[in-house]
C-alpha positions as CSV (number, residue, x, y, z in Angstrom):
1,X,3.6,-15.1,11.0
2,X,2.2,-11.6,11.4
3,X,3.6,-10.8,7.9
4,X,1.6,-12.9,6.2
5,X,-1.4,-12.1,8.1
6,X,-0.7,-8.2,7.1
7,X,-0.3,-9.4,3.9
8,X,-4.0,-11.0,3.6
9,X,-5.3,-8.5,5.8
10,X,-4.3,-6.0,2.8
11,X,-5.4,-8.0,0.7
12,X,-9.1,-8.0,2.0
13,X,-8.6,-4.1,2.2
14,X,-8.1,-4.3,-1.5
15,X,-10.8,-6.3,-2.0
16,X,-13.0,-4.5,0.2
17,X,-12.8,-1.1,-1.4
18,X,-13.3,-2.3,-4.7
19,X,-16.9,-2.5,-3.6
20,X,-16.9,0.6,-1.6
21,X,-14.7,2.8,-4.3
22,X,-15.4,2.5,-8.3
23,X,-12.0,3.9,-9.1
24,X,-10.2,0.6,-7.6
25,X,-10.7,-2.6,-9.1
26,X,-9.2,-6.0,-7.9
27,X,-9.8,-8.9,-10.5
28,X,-10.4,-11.7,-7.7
29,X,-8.7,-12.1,-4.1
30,X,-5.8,-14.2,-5.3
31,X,-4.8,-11.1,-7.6
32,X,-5.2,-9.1,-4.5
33,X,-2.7,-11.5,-2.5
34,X,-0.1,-10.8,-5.5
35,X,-0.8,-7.1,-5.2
36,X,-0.2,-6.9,-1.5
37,X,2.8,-9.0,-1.4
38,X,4.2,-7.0,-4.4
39,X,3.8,-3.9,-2.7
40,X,5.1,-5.1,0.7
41,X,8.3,-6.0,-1.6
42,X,8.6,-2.7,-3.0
43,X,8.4,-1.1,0.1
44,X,11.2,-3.2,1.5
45,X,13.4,-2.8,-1.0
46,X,12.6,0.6,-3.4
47,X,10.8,2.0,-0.9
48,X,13.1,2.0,2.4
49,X,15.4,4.1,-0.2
50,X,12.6,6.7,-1.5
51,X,11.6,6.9,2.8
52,X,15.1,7.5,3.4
53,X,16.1,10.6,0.5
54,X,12.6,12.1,1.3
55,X,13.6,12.2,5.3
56,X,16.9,13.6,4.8
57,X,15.1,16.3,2.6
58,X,12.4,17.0,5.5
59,X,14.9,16.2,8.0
60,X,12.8,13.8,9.3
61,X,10.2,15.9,10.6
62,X,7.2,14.4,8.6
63,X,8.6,10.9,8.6
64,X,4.7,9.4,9.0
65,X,4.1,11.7,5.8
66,X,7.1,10.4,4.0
67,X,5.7,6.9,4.7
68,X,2.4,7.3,3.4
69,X,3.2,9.3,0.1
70,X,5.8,6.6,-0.9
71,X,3.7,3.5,-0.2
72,X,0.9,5.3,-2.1
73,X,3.9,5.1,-4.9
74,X,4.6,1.9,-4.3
75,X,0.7,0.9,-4.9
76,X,0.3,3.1,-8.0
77,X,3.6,1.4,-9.4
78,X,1.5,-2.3,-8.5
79,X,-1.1,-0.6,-10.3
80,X,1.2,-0.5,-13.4
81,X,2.5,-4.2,-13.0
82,X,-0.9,-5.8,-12.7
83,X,-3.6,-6.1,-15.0
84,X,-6.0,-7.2,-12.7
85,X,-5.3,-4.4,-10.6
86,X,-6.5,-1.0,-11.0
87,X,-6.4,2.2,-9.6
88,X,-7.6,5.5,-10.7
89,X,-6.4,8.5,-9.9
90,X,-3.7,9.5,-6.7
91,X,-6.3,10.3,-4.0
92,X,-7.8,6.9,-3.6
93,X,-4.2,5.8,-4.3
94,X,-3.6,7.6,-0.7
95,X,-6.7,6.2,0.8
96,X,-5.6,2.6,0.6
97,X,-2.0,3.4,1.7
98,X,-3.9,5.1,5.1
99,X,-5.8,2.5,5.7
100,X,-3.4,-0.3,5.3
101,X,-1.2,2.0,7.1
102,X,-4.3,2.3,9.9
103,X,-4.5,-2.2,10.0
104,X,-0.6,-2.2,10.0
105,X,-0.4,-0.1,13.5
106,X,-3.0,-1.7,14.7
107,X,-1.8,-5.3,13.8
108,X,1.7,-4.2,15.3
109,X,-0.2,-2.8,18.9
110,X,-1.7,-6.2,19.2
């Protein structure tokens, strides 16, 4: 149940910074529920591995790093699946994998 919660909550993230930042545009809210749950499924699957090679690398010092720079991969490689989905550039890229990062924690402390 909380899965799918995170997932809409992302979605709305999506959503929401397309007004707030030009370089990200969502297409309409449904596109933005296939965005989010296509990320969350590459970060289960091709993520997990990337998270693990890059910890073993930085012997897991900057795990919460490692995390952030692969799901901002995992949302730029969305941005390549989707048509209705765009995203310009890396640093907003990293912006929405903070703040879904941010919701996530905050979901889970709840």
């Amino acid at each position: 149940m909380s899965w799918i919660i995170e997932l809409l909550l992302n979605a709305a993230i999506l959503v929401g910074l397309t007004y707030i930042m030009p370089s990200v545009k969502v297409r309409s809210f449904g596109t933005a529920i296939l965005v989010a749950l296509v990320i969350s499924l590459l970060s289960v699957t091709v993520g997990l591995i990337l998270q693990f090679v890059l910890n073993i690398f930085t012997l897991f010092l900057l795990s919460a790093l490692v995390r952030l720079i692969v799901t901002a991969l995992m949302i730029k490689l969305a941005d390549k699946l989707f048509s209705g989905f765009e995203v310009r550039g890396f640093l907003p890229v990293f912006i929405i994998a903070l703040i879904m990062a941010v919701v996530g924690t905050l979901l889970e402390r709840m």
